[in-house]
C-alpha positions as CSV (number, residue, x, y, z in Angstrom):
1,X,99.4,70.8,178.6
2,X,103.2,69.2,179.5
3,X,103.6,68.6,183.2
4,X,107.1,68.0,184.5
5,X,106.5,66.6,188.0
6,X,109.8,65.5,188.9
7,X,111.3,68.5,187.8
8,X,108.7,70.6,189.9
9,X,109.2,68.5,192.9
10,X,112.8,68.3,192.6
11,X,113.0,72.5,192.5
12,X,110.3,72.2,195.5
13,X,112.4,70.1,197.6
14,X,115.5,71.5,196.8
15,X,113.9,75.3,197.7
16,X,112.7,73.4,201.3
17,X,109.6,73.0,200.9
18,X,107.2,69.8,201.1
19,X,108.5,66.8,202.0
20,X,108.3,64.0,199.0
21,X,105.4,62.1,201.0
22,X,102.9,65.4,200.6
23,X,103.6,66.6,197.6
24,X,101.0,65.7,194.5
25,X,103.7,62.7,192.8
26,X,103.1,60.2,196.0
27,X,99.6,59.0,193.8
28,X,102.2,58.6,191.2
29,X,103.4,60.3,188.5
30,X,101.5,58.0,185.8
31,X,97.6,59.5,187.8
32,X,95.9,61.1,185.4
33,X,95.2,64.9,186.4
34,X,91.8,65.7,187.6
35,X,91.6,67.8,184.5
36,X,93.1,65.3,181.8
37,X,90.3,62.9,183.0
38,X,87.8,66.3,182.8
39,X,89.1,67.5,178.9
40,X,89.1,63.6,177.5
41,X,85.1,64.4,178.6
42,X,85.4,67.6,176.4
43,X,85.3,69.6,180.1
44,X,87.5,71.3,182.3
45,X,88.9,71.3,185.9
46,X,90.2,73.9,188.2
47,X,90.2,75.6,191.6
48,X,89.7,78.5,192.7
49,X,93.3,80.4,194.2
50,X,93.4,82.9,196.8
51,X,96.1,85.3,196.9
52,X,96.3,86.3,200.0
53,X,96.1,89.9,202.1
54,X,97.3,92.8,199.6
55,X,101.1,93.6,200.8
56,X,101.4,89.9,202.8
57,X,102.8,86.3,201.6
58,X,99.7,84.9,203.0
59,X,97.4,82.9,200.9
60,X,97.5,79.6,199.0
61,X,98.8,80.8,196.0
62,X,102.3,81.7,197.6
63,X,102.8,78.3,199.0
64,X,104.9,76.4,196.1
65,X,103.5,73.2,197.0
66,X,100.3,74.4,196.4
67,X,101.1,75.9,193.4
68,X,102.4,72.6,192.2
69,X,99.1,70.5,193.1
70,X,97.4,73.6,190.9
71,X,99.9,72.8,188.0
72,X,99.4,69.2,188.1
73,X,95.6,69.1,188.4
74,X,94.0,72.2,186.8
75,X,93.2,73.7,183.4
76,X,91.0,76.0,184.5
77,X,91.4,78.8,187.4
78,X,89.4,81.8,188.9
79,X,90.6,84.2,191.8
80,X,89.2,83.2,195.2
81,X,88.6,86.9,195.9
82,X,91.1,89.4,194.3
83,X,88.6,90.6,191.5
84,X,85.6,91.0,194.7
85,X,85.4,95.4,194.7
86,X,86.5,95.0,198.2
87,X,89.8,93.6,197.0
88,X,90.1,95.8,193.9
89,X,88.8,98.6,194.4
90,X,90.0,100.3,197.9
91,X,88.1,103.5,197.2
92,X,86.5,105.4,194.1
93,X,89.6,106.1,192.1
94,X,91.9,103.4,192.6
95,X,92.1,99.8,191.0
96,X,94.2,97.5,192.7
97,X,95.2,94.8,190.0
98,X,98.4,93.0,191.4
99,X,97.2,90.2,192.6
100,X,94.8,89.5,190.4
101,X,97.6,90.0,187.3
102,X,99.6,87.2,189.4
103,X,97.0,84.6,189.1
104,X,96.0,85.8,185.3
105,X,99.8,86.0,184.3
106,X,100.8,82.1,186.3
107,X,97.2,80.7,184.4
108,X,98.8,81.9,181.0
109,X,102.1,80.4,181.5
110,X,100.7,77.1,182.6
111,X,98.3,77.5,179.8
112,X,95.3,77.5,181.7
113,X,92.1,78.8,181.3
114,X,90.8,81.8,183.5
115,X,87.3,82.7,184.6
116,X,86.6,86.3,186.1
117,X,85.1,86.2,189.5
118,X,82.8,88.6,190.0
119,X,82.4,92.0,188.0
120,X,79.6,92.7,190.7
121,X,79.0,90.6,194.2
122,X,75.4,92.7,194.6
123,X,75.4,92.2,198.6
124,X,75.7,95.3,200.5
125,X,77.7,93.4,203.5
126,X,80.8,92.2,200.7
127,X,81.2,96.0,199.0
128,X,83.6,98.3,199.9
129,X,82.6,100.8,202.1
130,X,82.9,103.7,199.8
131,X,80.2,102.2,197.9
132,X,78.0,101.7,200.5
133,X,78.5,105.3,201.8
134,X,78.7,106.9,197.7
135,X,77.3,111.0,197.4
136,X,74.7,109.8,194.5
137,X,74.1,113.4,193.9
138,X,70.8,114.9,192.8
139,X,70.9,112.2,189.6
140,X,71.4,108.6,191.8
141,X,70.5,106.4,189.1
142,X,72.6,107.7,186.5
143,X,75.3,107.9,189.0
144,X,74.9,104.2,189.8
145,X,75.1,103.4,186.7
146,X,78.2,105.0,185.8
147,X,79.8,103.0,188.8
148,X,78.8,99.8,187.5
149,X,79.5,100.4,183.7
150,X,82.8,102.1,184.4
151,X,84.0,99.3,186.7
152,X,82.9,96.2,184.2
153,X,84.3,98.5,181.3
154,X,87.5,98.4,182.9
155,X,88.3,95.1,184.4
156,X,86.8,94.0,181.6
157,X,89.4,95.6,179.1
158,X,92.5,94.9,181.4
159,X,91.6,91.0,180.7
160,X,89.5,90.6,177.8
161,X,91.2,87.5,176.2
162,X,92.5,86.1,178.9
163,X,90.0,85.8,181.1
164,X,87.0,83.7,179.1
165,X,84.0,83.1,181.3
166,X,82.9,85.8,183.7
167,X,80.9,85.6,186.7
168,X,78.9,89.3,185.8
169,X,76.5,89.3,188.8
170,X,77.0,87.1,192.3
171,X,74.8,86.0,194.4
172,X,71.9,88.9,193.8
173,X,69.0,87.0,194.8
174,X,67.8,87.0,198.6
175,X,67.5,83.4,199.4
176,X,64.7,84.1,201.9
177,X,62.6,86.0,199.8
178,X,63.3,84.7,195.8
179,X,63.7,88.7,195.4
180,X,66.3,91.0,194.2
181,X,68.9,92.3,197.2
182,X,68.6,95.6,198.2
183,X,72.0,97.1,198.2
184,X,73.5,100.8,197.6
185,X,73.3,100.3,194.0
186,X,70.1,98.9,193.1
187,X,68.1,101.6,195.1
188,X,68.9,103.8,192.9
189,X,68.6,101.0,189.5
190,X,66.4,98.5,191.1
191,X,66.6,95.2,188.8
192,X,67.5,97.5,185.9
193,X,71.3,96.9,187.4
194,X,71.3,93.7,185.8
195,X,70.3,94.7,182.4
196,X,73.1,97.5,182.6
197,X,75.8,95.0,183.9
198,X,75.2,92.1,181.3
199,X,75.0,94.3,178.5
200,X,78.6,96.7,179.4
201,X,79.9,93.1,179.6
202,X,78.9,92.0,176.1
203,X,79.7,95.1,175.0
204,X,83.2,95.1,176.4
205,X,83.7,91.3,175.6
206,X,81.7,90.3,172.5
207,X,83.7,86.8,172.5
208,X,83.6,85.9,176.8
209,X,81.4,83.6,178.3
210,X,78.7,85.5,180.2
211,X,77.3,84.0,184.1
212,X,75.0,84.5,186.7
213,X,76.5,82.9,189.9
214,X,74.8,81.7,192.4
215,X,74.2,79.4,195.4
216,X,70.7,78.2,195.3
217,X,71.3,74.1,196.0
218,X,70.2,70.8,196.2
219,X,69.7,70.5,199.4
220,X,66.2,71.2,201.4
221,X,65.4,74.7,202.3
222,X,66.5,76.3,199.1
223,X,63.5,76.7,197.1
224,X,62.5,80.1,197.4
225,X,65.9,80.7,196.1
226,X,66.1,78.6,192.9
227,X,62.3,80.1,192.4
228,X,64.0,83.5,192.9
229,X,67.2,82.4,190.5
230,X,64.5,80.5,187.6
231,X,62.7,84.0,187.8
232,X,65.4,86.6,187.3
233,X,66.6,84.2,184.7
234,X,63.8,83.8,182.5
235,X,63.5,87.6,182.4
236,X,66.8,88.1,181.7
237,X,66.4,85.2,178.5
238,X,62.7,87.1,177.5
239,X,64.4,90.8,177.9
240,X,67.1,89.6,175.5
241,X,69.8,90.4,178.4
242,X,73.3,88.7,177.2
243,X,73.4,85.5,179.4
244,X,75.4,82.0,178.5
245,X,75.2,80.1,181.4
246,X,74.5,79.4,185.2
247,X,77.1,79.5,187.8
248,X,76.0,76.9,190.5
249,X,78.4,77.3,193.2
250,X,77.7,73.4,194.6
251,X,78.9,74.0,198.7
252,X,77.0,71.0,198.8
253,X,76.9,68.6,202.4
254,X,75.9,70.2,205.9
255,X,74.4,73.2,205.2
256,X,76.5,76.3,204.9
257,X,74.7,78.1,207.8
258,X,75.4,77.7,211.4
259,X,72.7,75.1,212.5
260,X,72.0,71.1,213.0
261,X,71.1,70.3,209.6
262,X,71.4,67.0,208.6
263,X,74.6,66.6,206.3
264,X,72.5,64.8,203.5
265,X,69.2,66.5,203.0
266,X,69.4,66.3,199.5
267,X,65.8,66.7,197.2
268,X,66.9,65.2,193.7
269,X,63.8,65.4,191.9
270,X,63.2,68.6,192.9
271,X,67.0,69.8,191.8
272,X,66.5,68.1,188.6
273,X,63.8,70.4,187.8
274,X,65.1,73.4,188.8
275,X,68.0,72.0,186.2
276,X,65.5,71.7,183.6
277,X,63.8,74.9,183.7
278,X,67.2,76.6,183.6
279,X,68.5,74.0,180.5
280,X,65.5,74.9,179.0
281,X,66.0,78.1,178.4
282,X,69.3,77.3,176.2
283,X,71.8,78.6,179.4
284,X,74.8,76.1,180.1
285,X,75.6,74.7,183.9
286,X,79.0,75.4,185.6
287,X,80.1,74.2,188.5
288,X,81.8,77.2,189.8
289,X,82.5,76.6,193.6
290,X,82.5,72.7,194.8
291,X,83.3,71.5,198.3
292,X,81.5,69.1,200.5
293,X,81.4,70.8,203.9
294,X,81.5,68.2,206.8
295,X,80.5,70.0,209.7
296,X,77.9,67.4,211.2
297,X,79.9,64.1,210.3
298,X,81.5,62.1,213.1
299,X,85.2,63.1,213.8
300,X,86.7,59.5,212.3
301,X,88.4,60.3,209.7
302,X,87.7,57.1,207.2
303,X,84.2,57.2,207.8
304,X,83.8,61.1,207.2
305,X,85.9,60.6,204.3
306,X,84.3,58.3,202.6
307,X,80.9,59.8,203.3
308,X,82.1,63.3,201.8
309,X,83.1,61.3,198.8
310,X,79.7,59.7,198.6
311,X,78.1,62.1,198.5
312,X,79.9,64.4,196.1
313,X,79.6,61.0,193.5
314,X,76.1,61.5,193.9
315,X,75.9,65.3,193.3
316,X,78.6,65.1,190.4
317,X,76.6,62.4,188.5
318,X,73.6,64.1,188.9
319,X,75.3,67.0,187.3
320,X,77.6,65.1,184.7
321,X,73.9,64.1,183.1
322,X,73.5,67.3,181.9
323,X,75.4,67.5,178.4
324,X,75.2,71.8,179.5
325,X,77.9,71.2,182.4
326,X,80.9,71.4,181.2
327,X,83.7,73.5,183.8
328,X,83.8,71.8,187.3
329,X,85.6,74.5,189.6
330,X,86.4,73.5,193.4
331,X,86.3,76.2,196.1
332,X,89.9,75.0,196.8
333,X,92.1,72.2,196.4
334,X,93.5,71.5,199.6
335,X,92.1,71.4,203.1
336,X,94.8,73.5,204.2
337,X,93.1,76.6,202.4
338,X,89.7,75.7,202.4
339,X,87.4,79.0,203.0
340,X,85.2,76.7,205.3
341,X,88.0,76.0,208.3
342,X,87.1,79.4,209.4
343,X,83.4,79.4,210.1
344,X,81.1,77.6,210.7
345,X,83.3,75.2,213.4
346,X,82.3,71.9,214.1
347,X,81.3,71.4,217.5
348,X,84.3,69.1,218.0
349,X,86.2,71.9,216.9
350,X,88.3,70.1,214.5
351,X,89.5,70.8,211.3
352,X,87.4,69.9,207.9
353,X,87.8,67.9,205.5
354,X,85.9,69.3,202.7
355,X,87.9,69.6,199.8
356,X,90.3,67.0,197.3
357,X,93.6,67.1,199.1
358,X,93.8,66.9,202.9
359,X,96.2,69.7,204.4
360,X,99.3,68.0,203.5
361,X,98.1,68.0,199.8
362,X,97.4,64.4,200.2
363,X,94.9,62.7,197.6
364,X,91.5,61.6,199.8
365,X,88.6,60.1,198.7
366,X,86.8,63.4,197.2
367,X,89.3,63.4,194.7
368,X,88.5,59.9,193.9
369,X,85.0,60.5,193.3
370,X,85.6,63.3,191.5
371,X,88.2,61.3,189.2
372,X,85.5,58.8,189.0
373,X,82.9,60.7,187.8
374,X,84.6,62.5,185.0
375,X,85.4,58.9,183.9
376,X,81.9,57.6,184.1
377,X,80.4,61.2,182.4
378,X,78.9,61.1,178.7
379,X,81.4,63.1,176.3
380,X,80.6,66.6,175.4
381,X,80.2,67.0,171.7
């Protein structure tokens, strides 16, 4: 897809924003994009975009300097949280699309690829309250149901087409158990809730890519939930439930929980075979959600740096073997909107570094090892 930097960066400067040193030309405007180096692979980069609080100009995605870093390095995007039922749907009756349409309409004039983030998050703590506190009536599973088929039938509609991969179910395994959640929905379905979601998907999108996202990782401490993930998988593959692929959402480094975790306590062999049991059932591997989070690194700023990039080398090669990843999607591109500055803190109470630009949307070493790794990965055929 054509990129005209200078032009960008001459209407950015001109409209006062970023000064010439911090926007994305200063690696030059001969750097390949994150994503040219990505599709010459036969894959795909992006970010994910947040759009801010509904009515406000917050979020990255009005910031024009950010928009520009999104246009030079992405070909694939996915709302940060405008298509979560908190976002969408304020109560039973009302969808909220606007900002969601923004981020869909900018992707197709930038001719980017979308992916639909998430037709159900099944944790009781991220829906809406009106959910949590729904009248289910005398008939509670057929009422259920006719939340979560109504809801899929009709985001899925507004974007079938233009959205192509879509994260159906998030996050429904309890990490601490390898079981199904128990939320307002599936006490009334139990784990017949995924069968209903995956299939009203299908249904309304014969042609989209169909995910189960999760965050089951690499790290130590996670293997009740990729046993819990392997499980629900394999019965959705032997029930004949639509699924194409595995959304691993790769917050990889320090532990995403408050504690002293070592930042490297990664178990490779042990990853690689919860990779192969889920290759082997014929699913595909995104990586919908990458960021290295840097909480227990020294302050220093080289050092941490280079030891986030490191580290994400390692990860990404490990990944890049598998001929089934194909979409690499940060959780972010810049440091400056990166979900992780607020929680979390780092005892030195400084801000992370966990993402490919720093907060000025300068190029750091993450996006090096990133570039690197697309460069060093086996072609897709």
């Amino acid at each position: 897809m054509a990129r005209d930097i200078n032009r960008r960066q001459a209407l950015l400067l001109a409209a006062g924003g970023l000064a010439a040193c911090s926007t994305p030309t200063a690696m030059g405007d001969d750097t390949p994009s994150l994503h040219a180096l990505a599709q010459a692979k036969g894959m795909r980069f992006g970010t994910a975009v947040g759009m801010g609080r509904p009515g406000t100009l917050t979020g990255a995605f009005n910031d024009p300097g950010y928009r520009a870093l999104i246009e030079r390095e992405c070909g694939i995007l996915v709302h940060e949280n405008a298509l979560k039922w908190y976002v969408l749907r304020p109560d039973a009756e009302t969808y909220y699309y606007d900002p969601a349409d923004r981020l869909v309409d900018f992707a197709g004039a930038h001719e980017m690829a979308m992916r639909g983030h998430t037709l159900l998050w099944n944790r009781e703590e991220f829906s809406p309250a009106w959910v949590n506190n729904h009248d289910f009536g005398s008939r509670p599973g057929a009422e259920a149901e006719r939340l979560v088929v109504e809801h899929i039938r009709a985001v899925v509609a507004r974007y079938r087409g233009r959205i192509t991969s879509w994260d159906v179910v998030n996050e429904t395994i309890d990490p601490s158990t390898g079981r199904l959640r128990e939320t307002s929905l599936t006490r009334h379905l139990g784990e017949n809730i995924i069968d209903i979601a995956y299939h009203a998907t299908r249904e309304a999108d014969p042609d989209g890519e169909i995910v189960y996202n999760d965050y089951m990782s690499w790290e130590a401490g996670h293997e009740t939930h990729q046993e819990g993930v392997q499980r629900l998988l394999e019965g959705m593959v032997e029930r004949g439930v639509p699924i194409d692929a595995l959304g691993v959402q790769s917050h990889i480094g320090s532990g995403n929980f408050d504690s002293s975790v070592d930042f490297d306590t990664a178990r490779e062999e042990n990853w690689r075979g919860f990779l192969d049991q889920v290759t082997g059932l014929g699913l595909n591997l995104a990586i919908t959600e990458f960021d290295v989070h840097d909480k227990n690194l020294p302050y220093d700023i080289e050092s941490r740096d280079q030891a986030v990039a490191d580290l994400a080398r390692r990860y990404l090669d490990l990944m890049f073997s598998y001929p089934q990843t194909r979409d690499v999607l940060v959780w972010g591109l810049s440091d400056r909107y990166s979900w992780l500055q607020n929680i979390w803190p780092r005892a030195d109470g400084e801000a992370k570094r966990t993402t490919p630009f720093d907060a000025e949307f300068r190029a750091k070493p993450l996006r090096a090892a990133i570039a690197a790794a697309f460069e060093a990965a086996a072609p897709r055929g």
